[in-house]
C-alpha positions in Angstrom: -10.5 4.8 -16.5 -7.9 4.0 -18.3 -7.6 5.3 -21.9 -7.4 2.3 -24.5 -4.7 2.5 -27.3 -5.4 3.3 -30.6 -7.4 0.1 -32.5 -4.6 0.2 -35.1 -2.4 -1.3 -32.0 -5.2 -4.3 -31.3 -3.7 -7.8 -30.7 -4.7 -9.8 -33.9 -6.0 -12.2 -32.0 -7.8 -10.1 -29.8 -11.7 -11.3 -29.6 -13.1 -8.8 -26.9 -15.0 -7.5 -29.7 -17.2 -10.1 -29.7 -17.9 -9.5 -26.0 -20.7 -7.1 -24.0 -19.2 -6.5 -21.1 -18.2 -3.1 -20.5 -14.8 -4.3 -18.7 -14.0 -6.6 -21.1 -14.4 -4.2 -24.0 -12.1 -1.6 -22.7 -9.6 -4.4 -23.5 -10.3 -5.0 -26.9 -8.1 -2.6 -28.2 -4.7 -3.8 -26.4 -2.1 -5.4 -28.2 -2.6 -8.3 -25.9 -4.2 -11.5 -28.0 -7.5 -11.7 -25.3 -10.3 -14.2 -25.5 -13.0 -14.6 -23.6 -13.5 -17.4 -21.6 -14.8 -20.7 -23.4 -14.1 -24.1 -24.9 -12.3 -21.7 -27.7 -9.8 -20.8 -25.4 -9.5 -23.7 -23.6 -9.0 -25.4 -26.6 -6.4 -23.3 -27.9 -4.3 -23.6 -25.0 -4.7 -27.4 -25.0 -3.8 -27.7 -29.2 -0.8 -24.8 -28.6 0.2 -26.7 -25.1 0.7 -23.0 -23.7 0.0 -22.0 -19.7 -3.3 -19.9 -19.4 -2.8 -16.5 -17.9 -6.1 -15.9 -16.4 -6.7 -12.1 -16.1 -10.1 -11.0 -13.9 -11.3 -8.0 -13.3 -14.1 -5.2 -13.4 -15.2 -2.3 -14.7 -15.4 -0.1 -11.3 -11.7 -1.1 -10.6 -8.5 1.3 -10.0 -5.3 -0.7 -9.9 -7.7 -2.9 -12.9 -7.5 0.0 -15.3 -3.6 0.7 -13.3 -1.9 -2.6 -14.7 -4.0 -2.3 -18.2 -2.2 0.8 -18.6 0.9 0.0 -17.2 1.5 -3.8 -18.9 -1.8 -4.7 -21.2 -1.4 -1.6 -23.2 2.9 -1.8 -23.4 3.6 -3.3 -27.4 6.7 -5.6 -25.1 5.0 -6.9 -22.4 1.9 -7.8 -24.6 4.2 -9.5 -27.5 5.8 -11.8 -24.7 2.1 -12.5 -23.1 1.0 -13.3 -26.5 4.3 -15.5 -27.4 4.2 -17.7 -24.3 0.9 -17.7 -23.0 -2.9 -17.7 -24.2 -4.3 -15.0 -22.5 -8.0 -14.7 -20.9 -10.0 -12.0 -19.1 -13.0 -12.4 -17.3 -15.0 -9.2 -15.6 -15.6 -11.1 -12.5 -19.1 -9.6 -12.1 -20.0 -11.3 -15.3 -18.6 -14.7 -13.9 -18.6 -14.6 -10.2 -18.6 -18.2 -10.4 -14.7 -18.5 -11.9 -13.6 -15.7 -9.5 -14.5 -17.8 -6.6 -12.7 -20.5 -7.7 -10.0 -19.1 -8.7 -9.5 -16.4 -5.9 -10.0 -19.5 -3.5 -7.5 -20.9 -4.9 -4.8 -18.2 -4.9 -5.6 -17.9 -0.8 -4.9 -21.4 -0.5 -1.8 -20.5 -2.1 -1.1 -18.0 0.9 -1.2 -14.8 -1.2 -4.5 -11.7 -0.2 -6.7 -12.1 -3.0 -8.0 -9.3 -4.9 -8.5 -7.5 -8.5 -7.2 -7.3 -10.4 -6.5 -11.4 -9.8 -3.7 -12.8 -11.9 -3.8 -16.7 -12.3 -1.6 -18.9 -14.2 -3.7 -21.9 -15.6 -2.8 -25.2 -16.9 -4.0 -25.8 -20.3 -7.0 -27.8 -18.9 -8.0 -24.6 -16.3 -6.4 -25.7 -13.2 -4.4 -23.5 -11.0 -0.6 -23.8 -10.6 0.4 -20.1 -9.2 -0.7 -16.5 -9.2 -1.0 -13.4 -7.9 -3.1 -10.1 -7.7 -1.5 -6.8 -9.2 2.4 -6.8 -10.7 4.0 -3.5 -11.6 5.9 -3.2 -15.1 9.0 -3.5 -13.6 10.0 -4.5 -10.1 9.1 -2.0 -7.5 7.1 -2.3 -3.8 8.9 -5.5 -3.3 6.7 -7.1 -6.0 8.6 -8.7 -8.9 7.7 -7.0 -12.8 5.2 -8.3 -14.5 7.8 -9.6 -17.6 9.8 -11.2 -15.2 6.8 -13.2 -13.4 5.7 -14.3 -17.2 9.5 -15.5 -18.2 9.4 -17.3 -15.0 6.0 -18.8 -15.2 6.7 -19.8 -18.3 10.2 -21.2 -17.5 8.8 -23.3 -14.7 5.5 -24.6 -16.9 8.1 -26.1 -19.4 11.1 -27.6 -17.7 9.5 -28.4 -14.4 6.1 -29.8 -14.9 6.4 -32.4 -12.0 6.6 -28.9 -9.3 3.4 -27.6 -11.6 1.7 -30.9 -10.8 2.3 -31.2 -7.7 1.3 -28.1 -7.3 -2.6 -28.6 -9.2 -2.9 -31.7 -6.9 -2.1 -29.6 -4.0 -4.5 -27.1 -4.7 -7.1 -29.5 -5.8 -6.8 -31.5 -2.7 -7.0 -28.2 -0.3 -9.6 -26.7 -2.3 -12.3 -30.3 -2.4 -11.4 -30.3 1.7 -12.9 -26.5 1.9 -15.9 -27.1 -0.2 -16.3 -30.5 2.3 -19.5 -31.0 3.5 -19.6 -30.3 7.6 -22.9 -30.7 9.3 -23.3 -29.5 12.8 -26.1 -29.3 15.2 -28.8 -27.0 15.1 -27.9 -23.1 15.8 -29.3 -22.2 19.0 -30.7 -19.0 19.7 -28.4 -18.8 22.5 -25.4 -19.6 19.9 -26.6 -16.5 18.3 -26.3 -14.6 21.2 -23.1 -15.6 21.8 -21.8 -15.2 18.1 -23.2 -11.7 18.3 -20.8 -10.9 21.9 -17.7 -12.1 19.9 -18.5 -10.0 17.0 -19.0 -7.0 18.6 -15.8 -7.3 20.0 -14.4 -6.6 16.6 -16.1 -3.3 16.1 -14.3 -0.1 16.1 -15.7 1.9 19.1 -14.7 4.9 17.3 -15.4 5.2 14.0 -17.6 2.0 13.5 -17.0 -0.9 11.1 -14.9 -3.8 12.1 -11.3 -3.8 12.7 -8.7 -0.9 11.2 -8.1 -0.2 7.7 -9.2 -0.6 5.3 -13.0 -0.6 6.4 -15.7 -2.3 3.8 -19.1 -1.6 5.1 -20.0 -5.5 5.8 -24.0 -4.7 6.4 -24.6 -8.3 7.2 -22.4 -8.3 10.3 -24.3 -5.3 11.5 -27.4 -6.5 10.3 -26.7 -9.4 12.7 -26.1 -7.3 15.5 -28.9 -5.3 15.2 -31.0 -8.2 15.4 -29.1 -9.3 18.5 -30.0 -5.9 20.0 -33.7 -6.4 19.2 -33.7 -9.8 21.2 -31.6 -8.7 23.9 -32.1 -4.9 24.5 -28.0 -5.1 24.7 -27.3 -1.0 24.2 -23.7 -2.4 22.9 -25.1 -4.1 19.7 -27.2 -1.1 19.2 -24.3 1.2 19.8 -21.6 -0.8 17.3 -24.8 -0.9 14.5 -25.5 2.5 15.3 -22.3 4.3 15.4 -20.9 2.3 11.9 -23.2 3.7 9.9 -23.2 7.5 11.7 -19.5 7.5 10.9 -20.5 6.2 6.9 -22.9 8.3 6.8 -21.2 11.3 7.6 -17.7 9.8 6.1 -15.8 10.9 2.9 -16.8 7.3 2.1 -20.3 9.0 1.2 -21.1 11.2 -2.2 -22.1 14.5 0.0 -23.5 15.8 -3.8 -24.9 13.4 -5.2 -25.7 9.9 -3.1 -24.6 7.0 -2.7 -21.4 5.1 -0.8 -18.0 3.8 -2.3 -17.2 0.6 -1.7 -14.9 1.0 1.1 -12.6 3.0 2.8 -8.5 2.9 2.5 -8.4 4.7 6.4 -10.2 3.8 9.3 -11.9 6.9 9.7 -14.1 6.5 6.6 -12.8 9.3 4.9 -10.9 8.2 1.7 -12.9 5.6 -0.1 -11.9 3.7 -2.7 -14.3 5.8 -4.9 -15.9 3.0 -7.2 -19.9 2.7 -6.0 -21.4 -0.3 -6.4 -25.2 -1.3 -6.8 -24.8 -4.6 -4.1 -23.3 -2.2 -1.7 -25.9 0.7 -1.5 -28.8 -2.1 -2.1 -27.8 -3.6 1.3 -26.8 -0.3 3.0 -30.3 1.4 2.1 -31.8 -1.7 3.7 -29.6 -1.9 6.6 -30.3 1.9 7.5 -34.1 1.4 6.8 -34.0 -1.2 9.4 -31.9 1.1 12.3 -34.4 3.8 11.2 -37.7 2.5 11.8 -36.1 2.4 15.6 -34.3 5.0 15.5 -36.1 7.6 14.1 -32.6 9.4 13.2 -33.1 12.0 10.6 -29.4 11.6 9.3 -30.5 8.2 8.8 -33.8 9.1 6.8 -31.5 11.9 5.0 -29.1 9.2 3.4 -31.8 6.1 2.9 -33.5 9.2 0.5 -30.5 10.5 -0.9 -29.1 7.1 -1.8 -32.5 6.1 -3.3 -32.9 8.7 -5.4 -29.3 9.1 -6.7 -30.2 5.0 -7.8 -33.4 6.3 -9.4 -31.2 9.3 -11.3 -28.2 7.2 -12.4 -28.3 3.7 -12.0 -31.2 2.9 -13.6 -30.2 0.6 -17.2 -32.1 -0.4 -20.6 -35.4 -1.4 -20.2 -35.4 -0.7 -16.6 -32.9 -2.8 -14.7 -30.5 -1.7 -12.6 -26.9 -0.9 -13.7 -23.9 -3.0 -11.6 -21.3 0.3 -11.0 -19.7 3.4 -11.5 -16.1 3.8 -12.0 -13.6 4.8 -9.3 -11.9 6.8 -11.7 -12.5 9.7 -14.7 -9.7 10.8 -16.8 -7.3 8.5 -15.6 -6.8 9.7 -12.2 -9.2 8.1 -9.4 -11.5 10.0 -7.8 -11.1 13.4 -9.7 -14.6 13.1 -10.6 -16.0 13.7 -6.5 -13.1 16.1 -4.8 -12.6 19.5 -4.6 -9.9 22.4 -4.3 -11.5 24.8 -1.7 -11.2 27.6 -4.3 -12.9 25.9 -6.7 -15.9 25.8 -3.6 -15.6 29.5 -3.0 -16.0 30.7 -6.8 -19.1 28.8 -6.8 -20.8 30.0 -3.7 -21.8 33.3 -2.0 -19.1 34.2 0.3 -21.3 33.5 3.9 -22.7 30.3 2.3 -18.9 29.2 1.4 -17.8 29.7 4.6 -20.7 27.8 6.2 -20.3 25.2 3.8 -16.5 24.4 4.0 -16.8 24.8 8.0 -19.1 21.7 7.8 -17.9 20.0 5.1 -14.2 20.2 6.1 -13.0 22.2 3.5 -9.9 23.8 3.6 -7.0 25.1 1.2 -4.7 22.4 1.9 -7.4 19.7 1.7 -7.8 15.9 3.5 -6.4 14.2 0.1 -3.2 14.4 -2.4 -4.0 18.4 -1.8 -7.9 18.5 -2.3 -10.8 18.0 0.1 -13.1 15.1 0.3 -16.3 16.3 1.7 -17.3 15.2 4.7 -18.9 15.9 7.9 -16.9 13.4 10.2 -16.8 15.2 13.2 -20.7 15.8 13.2 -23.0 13.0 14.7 -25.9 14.3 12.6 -27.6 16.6 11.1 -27.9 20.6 11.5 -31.0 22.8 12.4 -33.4 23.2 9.6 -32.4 26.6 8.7 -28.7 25.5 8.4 -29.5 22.0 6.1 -31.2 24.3 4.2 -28.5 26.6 3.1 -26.1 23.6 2.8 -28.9 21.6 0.5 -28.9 25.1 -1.6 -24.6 24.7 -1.9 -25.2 20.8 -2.4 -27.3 21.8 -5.6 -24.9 24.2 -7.0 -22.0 22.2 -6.5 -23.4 19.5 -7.8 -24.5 21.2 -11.2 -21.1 22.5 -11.8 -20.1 18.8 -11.1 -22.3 17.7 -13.7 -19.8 19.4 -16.2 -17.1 17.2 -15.6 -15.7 14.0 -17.6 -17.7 11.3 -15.6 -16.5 8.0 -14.3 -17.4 5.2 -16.5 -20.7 3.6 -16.1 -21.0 -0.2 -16.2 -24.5 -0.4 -17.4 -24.7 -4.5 -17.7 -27.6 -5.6 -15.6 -26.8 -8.2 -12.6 -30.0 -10.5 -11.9 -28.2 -11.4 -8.0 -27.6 -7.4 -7.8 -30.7 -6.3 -9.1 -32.5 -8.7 -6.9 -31.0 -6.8 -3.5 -31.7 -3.6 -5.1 -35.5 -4.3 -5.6 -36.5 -5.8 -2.2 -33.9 -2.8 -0.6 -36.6 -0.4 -2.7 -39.9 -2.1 -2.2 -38.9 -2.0 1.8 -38.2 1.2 1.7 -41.1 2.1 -0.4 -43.6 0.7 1.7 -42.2 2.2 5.1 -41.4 5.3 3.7 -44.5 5.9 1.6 -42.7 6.6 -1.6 -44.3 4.8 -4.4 -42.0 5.7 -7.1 -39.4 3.4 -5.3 -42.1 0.6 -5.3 -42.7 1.4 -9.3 -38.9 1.1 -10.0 -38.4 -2.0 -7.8 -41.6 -3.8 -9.4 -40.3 -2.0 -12.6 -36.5 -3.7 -12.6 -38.3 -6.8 -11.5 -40.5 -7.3 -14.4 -37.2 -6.4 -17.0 -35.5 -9.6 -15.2 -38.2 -11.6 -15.8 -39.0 -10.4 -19.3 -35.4 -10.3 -20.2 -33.0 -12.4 -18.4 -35.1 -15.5 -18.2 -34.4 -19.1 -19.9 -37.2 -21.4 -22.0 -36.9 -23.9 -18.4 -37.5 -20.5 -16.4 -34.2 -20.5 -14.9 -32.7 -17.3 -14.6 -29.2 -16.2 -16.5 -26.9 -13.8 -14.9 -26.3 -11.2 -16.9 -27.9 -8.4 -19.8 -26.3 -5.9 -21.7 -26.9 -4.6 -25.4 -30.0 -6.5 -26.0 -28.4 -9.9 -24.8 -29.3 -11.6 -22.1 -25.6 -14.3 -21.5 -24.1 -17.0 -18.9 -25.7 -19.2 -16.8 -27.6 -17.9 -13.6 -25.9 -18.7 -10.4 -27.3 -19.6 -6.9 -27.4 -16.4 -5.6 -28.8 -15.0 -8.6 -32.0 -17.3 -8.1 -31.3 -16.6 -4.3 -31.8 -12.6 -4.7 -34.1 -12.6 -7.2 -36.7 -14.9 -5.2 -36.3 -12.9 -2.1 -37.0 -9.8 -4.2 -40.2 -11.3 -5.3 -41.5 -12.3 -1.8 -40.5 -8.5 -0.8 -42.8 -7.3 -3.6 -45.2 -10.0 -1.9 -45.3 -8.5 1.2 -45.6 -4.7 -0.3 -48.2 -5.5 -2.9 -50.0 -8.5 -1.9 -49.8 -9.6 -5.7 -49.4 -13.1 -5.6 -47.6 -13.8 -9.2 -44.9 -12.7 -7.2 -45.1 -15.6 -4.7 -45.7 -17.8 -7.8 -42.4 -16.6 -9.5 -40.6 -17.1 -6.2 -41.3 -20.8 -5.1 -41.0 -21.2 -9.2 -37.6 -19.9 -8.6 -36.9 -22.0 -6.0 -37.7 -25.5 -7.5 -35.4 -24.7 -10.1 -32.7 -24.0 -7.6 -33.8 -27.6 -6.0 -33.5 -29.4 -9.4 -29.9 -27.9 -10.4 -28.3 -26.3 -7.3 -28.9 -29.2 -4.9 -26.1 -31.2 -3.3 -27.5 -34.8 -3.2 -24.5 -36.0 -0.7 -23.9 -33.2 1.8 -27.0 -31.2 1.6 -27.0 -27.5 0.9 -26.8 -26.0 -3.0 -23.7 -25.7 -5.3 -23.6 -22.3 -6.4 -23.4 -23.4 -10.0 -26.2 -25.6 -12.2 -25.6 -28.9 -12.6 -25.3 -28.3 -16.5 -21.9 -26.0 -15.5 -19.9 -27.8 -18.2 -17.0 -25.0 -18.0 -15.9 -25.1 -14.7 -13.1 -27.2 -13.1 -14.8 -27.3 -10.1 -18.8 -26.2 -8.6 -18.2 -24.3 -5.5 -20.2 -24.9 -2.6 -20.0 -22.8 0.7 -22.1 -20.4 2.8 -19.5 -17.6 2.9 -20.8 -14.0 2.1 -18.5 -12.0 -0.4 -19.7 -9.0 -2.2 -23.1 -9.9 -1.9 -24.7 -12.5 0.3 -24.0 -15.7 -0.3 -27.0 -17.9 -1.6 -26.8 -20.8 0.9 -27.5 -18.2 3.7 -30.4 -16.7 1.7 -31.7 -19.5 1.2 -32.7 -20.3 5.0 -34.0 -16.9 5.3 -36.1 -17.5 2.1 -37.6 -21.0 3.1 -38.2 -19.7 6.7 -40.2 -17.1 4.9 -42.1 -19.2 2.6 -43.3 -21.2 5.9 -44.2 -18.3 7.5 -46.3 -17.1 4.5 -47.6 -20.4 3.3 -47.9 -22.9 6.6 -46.3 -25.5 4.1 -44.1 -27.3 6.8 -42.3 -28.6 3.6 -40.5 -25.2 3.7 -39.7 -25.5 7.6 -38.1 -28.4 6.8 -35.7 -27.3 4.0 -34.7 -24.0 6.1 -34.3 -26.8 9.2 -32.1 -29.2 6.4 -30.1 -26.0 5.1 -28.9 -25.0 8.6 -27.9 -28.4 9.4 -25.9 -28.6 6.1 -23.7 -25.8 7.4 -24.1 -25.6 11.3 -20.5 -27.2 11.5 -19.2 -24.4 9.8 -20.5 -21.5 12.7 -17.9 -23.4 15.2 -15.2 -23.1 12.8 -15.4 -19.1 11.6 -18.5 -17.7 11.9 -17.3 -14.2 10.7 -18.0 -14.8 6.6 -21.5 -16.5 7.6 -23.7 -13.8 8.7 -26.3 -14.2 5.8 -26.6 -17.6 7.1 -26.8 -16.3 10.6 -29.3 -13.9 9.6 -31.5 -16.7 8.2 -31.5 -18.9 10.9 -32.5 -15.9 13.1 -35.3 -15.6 11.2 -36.2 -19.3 11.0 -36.2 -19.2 14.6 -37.9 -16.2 15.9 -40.4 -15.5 12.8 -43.8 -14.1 13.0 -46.6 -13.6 10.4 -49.3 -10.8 11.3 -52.5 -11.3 9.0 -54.2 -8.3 8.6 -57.5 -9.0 7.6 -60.4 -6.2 5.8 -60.6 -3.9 3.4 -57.3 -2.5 1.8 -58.2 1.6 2.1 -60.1 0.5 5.4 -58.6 3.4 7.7 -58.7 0.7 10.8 -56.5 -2.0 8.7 -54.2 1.1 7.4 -53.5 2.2 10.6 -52.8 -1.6 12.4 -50.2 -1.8 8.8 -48.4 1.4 10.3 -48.2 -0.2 13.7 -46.1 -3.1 12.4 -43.8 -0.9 10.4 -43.2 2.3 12.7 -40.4 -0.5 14.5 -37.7 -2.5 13.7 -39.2 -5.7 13.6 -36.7 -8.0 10.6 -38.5 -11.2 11.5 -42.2 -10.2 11.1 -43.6 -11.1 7.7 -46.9 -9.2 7.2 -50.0 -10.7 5.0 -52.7 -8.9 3.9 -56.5 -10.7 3.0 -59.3 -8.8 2.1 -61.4 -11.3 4.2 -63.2 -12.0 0.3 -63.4 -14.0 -2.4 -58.9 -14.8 -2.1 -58.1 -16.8 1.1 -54.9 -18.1 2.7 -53.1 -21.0 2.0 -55.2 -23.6 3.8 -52.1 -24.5 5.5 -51.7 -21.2 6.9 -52.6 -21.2 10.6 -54.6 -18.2 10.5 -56.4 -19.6 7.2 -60.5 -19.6 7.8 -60.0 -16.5 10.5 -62.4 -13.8 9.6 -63.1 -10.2 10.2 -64.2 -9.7 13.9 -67.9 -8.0 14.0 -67.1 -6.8 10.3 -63.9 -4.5 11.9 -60.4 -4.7 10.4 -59.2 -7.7 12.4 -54.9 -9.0 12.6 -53.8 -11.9 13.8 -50.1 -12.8 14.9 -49.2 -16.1 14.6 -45.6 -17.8 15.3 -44.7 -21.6 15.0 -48.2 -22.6 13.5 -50.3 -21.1 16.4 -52.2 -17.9 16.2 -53.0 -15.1 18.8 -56.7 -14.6 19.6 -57.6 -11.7 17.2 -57.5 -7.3 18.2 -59.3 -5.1 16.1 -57.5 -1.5 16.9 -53.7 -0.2 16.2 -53.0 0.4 20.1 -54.2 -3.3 20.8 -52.2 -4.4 17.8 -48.9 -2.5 19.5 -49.5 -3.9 22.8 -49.6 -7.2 21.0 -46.6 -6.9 19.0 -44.6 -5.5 22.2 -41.2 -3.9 21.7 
């Protein structure tokens, strides 16, 4: 992280004080004048008639805390920012709603998008030209950043006709995108056939799709494992499979201490980018949870543990929550924090153990990276005997305490209600299969903070908490995540305030998401009164994107409830965006997943007494597979019911035994009162 200037040296008009964000507060101390964004700013750009320069970031981010140092924290560069510009920085975790727009917008402009992102604004918000990183000077081909301000600048006040043209231009491209294009219902056969060009795509190597560099993407393979489980392919198995062996075993892992970076600069998985991210591991843990309950791969059940419990041990915020990252970097130099001289290995551990460890590990005294090593057990497709793991798990702990004394990478401790969301249902899943109720107790922990916390008089959600406030408007996905967390914790617990909060959830998102003319949700409220635009669109990005959970939540809700209302919102979502699969169905596997689920759903009532042996061992049947599409309800058989829409409501206990039922599509299977009936039943 880069280390902030003396306060003596802050911009006078410099307002990041006032700010929580953890991003936005290691600016508050450059000599640039930074506001937050808000009608302040806006307003002061409109009354000074200056260009905005839009600056978004976060907190986790290399070539972020790179450019700060290079150009925010250089008295020159500032003083001209300040003199012909009114400058704004966002931490686009905190407003994922303005990155889209305005990283949309610099695509349509033909430039890779990224962070940090560097837009130049109108005075009124709208885009006009931009960029991503700029050096201090020119270098790389890239122009310096002083020379891109003069010119910005220049062309904002003598040639406001090209800047115009240039807003409509944008505008116009960027309304076409966020179009409406309704298509025909997905087929499960479309599916199919979606899943053989994907595949395609996958590295047969090293796993992950395409070359580098390699982001996990664990909705893709999410999809194709679900393609496997209909098909019995061995390919989609094999691409699912071998991605996350290679991850797993990847420098793109924390060997030490848990967890995955966000992604990887090589195709080989072993130099991440070192940042780690709570959305990423969230899905991850799921998407190996899923593979496992196949599988049975002890490398798999290693790193689902490993992850959790590094969550558990330094993720976990105020009150309960879940923090949003950790930084890539510590002491100004990324990565220090996680790599390792192979002297540094051998002064810590007994000589035989050393040499055991740095054979697996691929230590050696020139290293893999800018002369260190990055552990890593690439070449290995799992794990060791038991007597080996155990003399590597006894080097893992030692290195690992002596890694503890080292300057840690910063910690962004603000809670994310979308984030959090994946985090619980990732936990309460894995609690539940796993049989590790402290996961459970955190997930249902985090979930009653967001609630308590992050929660508006309406009962709308808002996006963000850190130091005891609770700020910004909650997005779609945010109400998205969070629902599906709470009919996770449904499933697990059988509590049904958690089905309460969810559908409560949900008819907010129908009252202020809703698009009245094309269908689907915008992923802003419809009180948004900041924005230039409200996206709308179906594309995942860091974390799912809400219009795909959605299908998978209201295909849920039918399958728990029997309301056909919620058959026919997930059937009215899918239409909404079935023109977009023909198009480019790569950014749309949420969706895909969701309509997956609408179509091939199941819900097994297990009926009897909860510590009933009989009805304990049918509930181990149905999670000892991979089965994503089953949805699994539990009723005692007294006093509680099921929804009298439920086809399985008024089915009882057969001859007073333990008794499940699977029902699909509103029709219910005669009932079986044993585990290896209940197997047969459920089939592969």
């Amino acid at each position: 992280m880069a280390t902030p200037p003396n306060s003596a040296h802050r911009g006078a008009g410099n307002l990041l004080h006032r700010e929580t964000s953890p991003y936005l507060r290691q600016h508050m101390d450059n000599p640039v004048d930074w506001m937050g964004w808000g009608p302040e700013a806006l307003a002061k750009a409109k009354a000074e008639g200056k260009p905005i320069l839009l600056s978004v970031g976060y907190a986790a981010c290399h070539w972020c805390h790179v450019m700060a140092h290079e150009s925010f924290e250089n008295p020159a560069i500032a003083a001209l920012m300040n003199r012909l510009f009114v400058n704004i920085k966002v931490d686009r975790e905190e407003r994922p709603d303005l990155d889209h727009i305005y990283q949309q917008a610099l695509a349509l402009l033909g430039q890779q998008g990224g962070w940090p992102l560097t837009m130049f604004l109108t005075p009124d918000g709208h885009p006009f030209w931009g960029g991503t990183y700029f050096p201090p000077e020119r270098r790389w081909g890239r122009p310096g950043f002083p020379e891109v301000l003069q010119t910005v600048a220049q062309t904002f006040a003598e040639e406001p006709g090209k800047v115009q043209r240039n807003v409509q231009a944008l505008a116009s491209a960027m309304d076409n995108l966020a179009a409406g294009r309704p298509g025909e219902a997905v087929t499960a056969e479309t599916l199919i056939q979606v899943a053989d060009r994907l595949v395609q795509e996958v590295d047969p190597v090293w796993g992950g799709i395409g070359g580098a560099p390699k982001f996990p993407q664990p909705g893709i393979f999410e999809f194709l494992w679900r393609a496997f489980r209909h098909t019995g392919r061995p390919q989609f198995a094999a691409a699912v499979i071998q991605t996350l062996t290679r991850m797993a075993q990847g420098g793109i892992y924390d060997h030490l201490g848990g967890g995955f970076a966000r992604y990887s600069v090589d195709a080989e998985w072993l130099v991440p980018h070192f940042e780690k991210m709570l959305y990423d591991n969230a899905q991850l843990i799921d998407l190996m949870l899923t593979v496992w309950q196949e599988t049975r791969d002890p490398l798999l059940n290693a790193r689902i543990t490993e992850t959790t419990d590094w969550v558990l041990a330094e993720m976990v915020a105020e009150g309960g929550g879940f923090a949003a990252s950790l930084d890539a970097d510590s002491e100004g130099e990324e990565g220090k924090f996680y790599v390792w001289t192979e002297g540094e290995i051998r002064r810590l551990l007994p000589a035989d153990d050393a040499d055991l460890f740095c054979r697996t590990y691929g230590v050696t005294a020139e290293g893999n990276w800018e002369d260190h090593t990055i552990l890593n057990r690439m070449h290995e497709n799992g794990l060791a005997d038991a007597q080996t793991e155990a003399i590597l798990a006894r080097c893992r702990v030692l290195l690992l305490t002596a890694r503890a004394g080292r300057v840690r990478p910063g910690w962004d401790d603000k809670v994310l209600a979308d984030w959090n969301g994946l985090m619980i249902a990732a936990l309460a899943k894995a609690g539940a299969v796993l049989e590790r109720s402290d996961w459970l107790f955190a997930a249902e922990r985090a979930f009653g903070f967001v609630v308590d916390h992050m929660s508006t008089k309406d009962g709308r959600l808002l996006h963000s908490f850190r130091d005891g406030q609770a700020r910004h408007r909650g997005t779609l996905e945010d109400h998205a995540n969070m629902a599906r967390a709470a009919v996770t914790l449904y499933e697990v617990t059988g509590q049904g305030r958690y089905l309460t909060q969810a559908i409560g959830w949900l008819e907010k998102v129908e009252g202020h998401f809703h698009d009245d003319v094309d269908g689907g949700y915008f992923t802003t409220p419809d009180d948004a009164d900041d924005l230039i635009r409200r996206p709308r669109h179906a594309h995942d990005n860091a974390v799912p994107a809400g219009n795909g959970a959605l299908v998978w939540l209201f295909s849920r809700l039918w399958l728990l409830t029997g309301d056909d209302h919620w058959r026919q919102r997930a059937d009215a979502q899918i239409t909404a965006f079935a023109g977009e699969v023909g198009r480019n169905f790569f950014p749309l596997a949420g969706l895909l997943n969701g309509v997956d689920q609408r179509l091939h759903g199941q819900s097994l009532v297990l009926i009897g007494a909860a510590d009933d042996p009989a009805l304990l061992a049918m509930r181990q049947v149905a999670l000892e597979r991979s089965r994503p599409n089953l949805v699994m309800i539990h009723h005692s058989g007294e006093g509680e019911s099921l929804s009298p829409l439920h086809p399985a409501a008024g089915k009882t206990m057969v001859k007073g035994c333990a008794t499940a039922y699977l029902c699909q599509e509103q029709h219910c299977s005669a009932p079986v009162t044993g585990a290896t009936d209940l197997a047969a039943l459920l089939g592969g």
